[in-house]
N, C-alpha and C positions, 0 to 999 in steps of 0.2 A: 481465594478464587483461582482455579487452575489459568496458565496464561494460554492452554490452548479456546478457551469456553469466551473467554474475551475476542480472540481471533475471528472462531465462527461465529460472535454476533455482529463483527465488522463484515465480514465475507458476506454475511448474507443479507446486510443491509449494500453493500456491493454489487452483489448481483441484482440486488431489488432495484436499484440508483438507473444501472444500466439497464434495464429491460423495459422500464417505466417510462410513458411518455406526459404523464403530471406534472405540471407544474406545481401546483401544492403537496404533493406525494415527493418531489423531491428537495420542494425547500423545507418539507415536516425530516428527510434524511439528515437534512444539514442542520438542522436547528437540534435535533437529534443527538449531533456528534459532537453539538460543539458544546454540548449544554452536558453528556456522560464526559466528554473529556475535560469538561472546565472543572465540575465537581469533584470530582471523583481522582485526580491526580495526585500527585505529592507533590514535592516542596525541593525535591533533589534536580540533579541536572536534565534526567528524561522530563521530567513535567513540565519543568521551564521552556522543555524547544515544541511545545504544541504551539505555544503562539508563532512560531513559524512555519506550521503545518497551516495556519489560518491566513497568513500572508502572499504565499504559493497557492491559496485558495481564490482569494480575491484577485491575483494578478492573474491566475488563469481565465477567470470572468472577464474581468480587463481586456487583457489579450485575444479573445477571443470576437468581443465588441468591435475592438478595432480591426481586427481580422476584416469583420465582417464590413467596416466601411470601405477600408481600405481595396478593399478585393472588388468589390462591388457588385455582386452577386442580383442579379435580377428578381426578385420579387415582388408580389401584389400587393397592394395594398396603400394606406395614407400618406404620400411622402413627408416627411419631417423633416429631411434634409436633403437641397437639392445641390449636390454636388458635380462639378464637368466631370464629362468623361475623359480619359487620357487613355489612347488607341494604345493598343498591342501589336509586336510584329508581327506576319503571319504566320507564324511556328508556333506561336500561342493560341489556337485555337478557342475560342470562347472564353478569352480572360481579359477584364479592363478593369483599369484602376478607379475609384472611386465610382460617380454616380449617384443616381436619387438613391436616397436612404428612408426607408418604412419602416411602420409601426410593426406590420408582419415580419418583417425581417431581422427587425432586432428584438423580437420576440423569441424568435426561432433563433437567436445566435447568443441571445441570452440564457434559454430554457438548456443546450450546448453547453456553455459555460458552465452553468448549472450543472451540470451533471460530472463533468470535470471535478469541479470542486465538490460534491459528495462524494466522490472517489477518494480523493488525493485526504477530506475530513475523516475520512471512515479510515483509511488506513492508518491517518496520524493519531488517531484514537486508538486504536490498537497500540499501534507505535509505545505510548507514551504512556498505555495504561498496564504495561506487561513489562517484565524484567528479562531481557535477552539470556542473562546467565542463567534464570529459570526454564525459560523454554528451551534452552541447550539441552539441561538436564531431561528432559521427558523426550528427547528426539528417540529412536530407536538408534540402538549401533550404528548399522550400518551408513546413517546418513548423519555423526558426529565428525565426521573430517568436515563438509558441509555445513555443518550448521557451525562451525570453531570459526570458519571463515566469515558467515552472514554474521556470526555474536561482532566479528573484530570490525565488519563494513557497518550495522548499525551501532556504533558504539562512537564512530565519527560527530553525527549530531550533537550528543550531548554532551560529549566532549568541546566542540565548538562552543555553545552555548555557557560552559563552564570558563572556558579560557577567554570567552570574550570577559565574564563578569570578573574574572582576577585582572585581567588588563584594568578595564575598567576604574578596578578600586584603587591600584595602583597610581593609574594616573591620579585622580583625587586626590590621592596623599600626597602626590607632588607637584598639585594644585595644577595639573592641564586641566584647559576644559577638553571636554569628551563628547563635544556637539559639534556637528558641522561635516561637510563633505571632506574636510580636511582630516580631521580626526579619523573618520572612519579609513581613509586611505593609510594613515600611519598605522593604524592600530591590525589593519589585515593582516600582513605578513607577524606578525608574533601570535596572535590569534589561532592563525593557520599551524604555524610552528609549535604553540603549544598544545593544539589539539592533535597533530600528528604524532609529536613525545608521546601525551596518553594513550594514545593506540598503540604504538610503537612497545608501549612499558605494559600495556593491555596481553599483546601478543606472547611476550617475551614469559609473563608471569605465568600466559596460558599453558606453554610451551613447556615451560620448567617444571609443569605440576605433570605432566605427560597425558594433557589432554588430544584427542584423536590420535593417542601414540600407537603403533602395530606393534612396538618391540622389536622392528627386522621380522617381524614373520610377514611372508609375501604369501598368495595362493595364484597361482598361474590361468588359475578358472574365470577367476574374477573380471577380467580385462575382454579378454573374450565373449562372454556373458552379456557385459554390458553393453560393449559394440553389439552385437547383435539385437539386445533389447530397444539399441538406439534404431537400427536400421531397419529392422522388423515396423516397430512402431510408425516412424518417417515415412515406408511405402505402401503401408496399412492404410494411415487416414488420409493420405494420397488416391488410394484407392478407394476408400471410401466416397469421397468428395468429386470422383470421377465417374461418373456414369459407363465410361467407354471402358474401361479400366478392367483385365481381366477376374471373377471371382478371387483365385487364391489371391490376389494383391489386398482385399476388402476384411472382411472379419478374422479370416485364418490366421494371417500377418501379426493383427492387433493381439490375438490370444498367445502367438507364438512369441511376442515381443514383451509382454506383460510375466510371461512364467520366466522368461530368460530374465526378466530382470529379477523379478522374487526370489530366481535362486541365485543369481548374482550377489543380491542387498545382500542376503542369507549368509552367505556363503563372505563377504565381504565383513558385513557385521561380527562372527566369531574372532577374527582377527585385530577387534578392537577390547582393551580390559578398561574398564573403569569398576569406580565403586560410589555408590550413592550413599550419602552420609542421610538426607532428610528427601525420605520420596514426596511427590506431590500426588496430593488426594484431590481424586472428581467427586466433590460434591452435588446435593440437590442444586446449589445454585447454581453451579457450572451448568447441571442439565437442562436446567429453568433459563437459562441466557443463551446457553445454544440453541436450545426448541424456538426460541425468540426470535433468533438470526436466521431460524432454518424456514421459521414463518412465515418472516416480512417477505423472504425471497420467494416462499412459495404463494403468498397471497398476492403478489404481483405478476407472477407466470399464469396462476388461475383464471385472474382477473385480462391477462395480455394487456397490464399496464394502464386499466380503465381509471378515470377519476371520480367514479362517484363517492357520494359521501360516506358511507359504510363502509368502504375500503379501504379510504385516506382515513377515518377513525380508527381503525383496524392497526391499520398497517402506523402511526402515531403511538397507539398502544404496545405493541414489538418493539420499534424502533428506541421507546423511550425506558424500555422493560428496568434495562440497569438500576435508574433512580427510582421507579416504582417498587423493585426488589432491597431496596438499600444495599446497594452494592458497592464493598468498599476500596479503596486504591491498595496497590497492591502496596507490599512492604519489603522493599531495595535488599537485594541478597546478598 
C-alpha cells in the first residue's frame, strides 16, 4: 500500500471529524481509527506507540470535561451538578469559575472532546500505519530537505517507545520493579537519553548517505522565489478574507504567490541528486482508500454534517473501507 493512500484516508476522515456536528458520525470516526489502526499495524516500534496516540485521546476528552466544569460556561438545560460560583475580577469580563453543571453542557463539551480526539486517532493511525523513510522516498525533490527533517522529528515516538521497552527489560534482569511513580521518574531521563542517541544516530546515518545533499550547488533564484511566494500568498488570503481590502491584494496575489513558488520548488528541486533503488507503486488499493477518505469528507460537506441514518451508514462504510478491503500493514523499510 503506497504510504501516501493511507494519509488521504486519515485526511479525509479529518476533515469529515471537523465539519460534522454528529455525534454518532464521530464516535463511528473514532471507533474507525482505532479499530484500522489496532488491526492493521505491525509488531515494531511505530505500531507499539499507537497506544499512546489513544491515551492523548482520552485525556483530551478529559481535559476538555473539566475545562468545561471548571470554567463554567452558562448553559440550559438539567443541572447535574450544582457547583458555587467564584466571582472574577472585572478585567475578566464574562468569566466565572465553576457553577451549575448540565446535561447540555457536558454534552456539548463532550461531543468537543470528541472531535479532538478523532483528530489526534485519525492522525495516529496514519502515524503508525506508514513508514516515514517511505513516504521520504515518494516526496518530490524539491521538498527532500523538508521532509529529511519531519523523517528525523517523527521518528522521536518510536524511538521513545523503543527505549522505554529496553530500559524496562533491563531493569527486570536486575530484578527492579518497574511499577510505580517512582520508577517511572527514574526511568525518564535514560529513556529520554536513549531515544535522543537514536535520532541523533538516525540523523547522522542520514547525512552520511547524502540524503537532501546539494553538493555545494546553490541557485541564487531560489531564495528570492520563495520569499515572494511566501509574501504574495500572506497578503493574498489577507485580502481575500477582507472585504475592504483592495482587488489586486485578492486572487492576483494568490496566483502570483503559487507560480513563484512552482518555479521556486522547480528550480530548487534540480539541485537535489538522489537515486531510487525500489520505487513505490499506486495501486487499485491505494486508489480504493483514497476515493474512501475523499468520500467520507465529501459526504459530510454534502450532508453539512447532518446525522441521519443513511449518512452515518454511509459515511461507517468509508471510514471503515481499510478492513472491508483487507488492507495490510505496511512492511518496515
Amino acid at each position: 500500500m503506497h504510504p501516501w493512500a493511507w494519509w488521504s484516508w486519515a485526511l479525509g476522515l479529518t476533515v469529515a471529524a471537523t465539519r460534522t456536528t454528529s455525534t454518532p458520525a464521530l464516535g463511528l470516526i473514532v471507533v474507525a481509527a482505532l479499530l484500522v489502526a489496532t488491526l492493521s499495524r505491525g509488531d515494531g516500534p511505530r505500531g507499539r506507540a499507537f497506544p499512546g496516540f489513544v491515551l492523548l485521546a482520552v485525556a483530551v476528552v478529559v481535559l476538555r470535561l473539566v475545562f468545561h466544569v471548571v470554567v463554567g460556561i452558562k448553559t440550559p438545560g438539567t443541572v447535574v451538578l450544582d457547583l458555587p460560583r467564584v466571582p472574577m475580577p472585572d478585567w475578566a469580563v464574562g468569566v466565572e469559575l465553576f457553577g451549575p453543571v448540565t446535561t447540555t453542557g457536558l454534552a456539548t463539551a463532550a461531543t468537543g472532546g470528541l472531535r479532538l480526539a478523532a483528530l489526534v486517532l485519525c492522525i495516529g493511525a496514519a502515524a503508525t500505519l506508514t513508514s516515514a523513510a517511505r513516504t521520504l522516498r515518494t516526496l518530490p525533490a524539491a521538498l527532500h530537505q523538508l521532509g529529511t527533517a519531519v523523517v528525523i522529528a517523527t521518528n522521536v515516538a518510536p524511538a521513545l517507545v523503543a527505549a522505554a521497552a529496553r530500559v524496562r527489560r533491563a531493569q527486570r534482569l536486575r530484578g527492579v520493579s518497574g511499577r510505580g511513580p517512582r520508577a517511572v521518574v527514574s526511568t525518564a531521563m535514560p529513556v529520554l537519553a536513549d531515544a535522543l542517541d537514536q535520532s541523533l544516530a538516525l540523523a547522522a546515518s542520514m547525512d552520511s548517505r547524502g540524503f537532501a545533499g546539494t553538493h555545494g550547488r546553490r541557485d541564487r533564484r531560489v531564495t528570492p522565489l520563495l520569499l515572494t511566494a511566501l509574501l504574495s500568498t500572506t497578503l493574498g488570503t489577507y485580502g481575500l478574507l477582507d472585504p475592504t481590502a483592495p482587488r489586486w491584494m485578492g486572487l492576483p496575489l494568490l496566483v502570483l504567490g503559487a507560480a513563484s513558488g512552482a518555479v521556486g520548488s522547480l528550480l530548487a528541486g534540480r539541485l537535489v541528486r538522489r537515486t531510487r533503488f525500489r520505487r513505490e507503486t499506486w495501486g487499485p488499493g491505494a486508489t480504493l482508500l483514497t476515493a474512501c477518505g475523499a468520500g467520507a469528507a465529501g459526504l459530510v460537506l454534502l450532508t453539512q454534517g447532518a446525522a441521519s441514518g443513511p449518512a452515518v451508514a454511509t459515511l461507517a462504510a468509508l471510514a471503515l473501507a481499510p478492513l472491508l478491503l483487507s488492507v495490510h500493514p505496511e512492511v518496515p523499510a
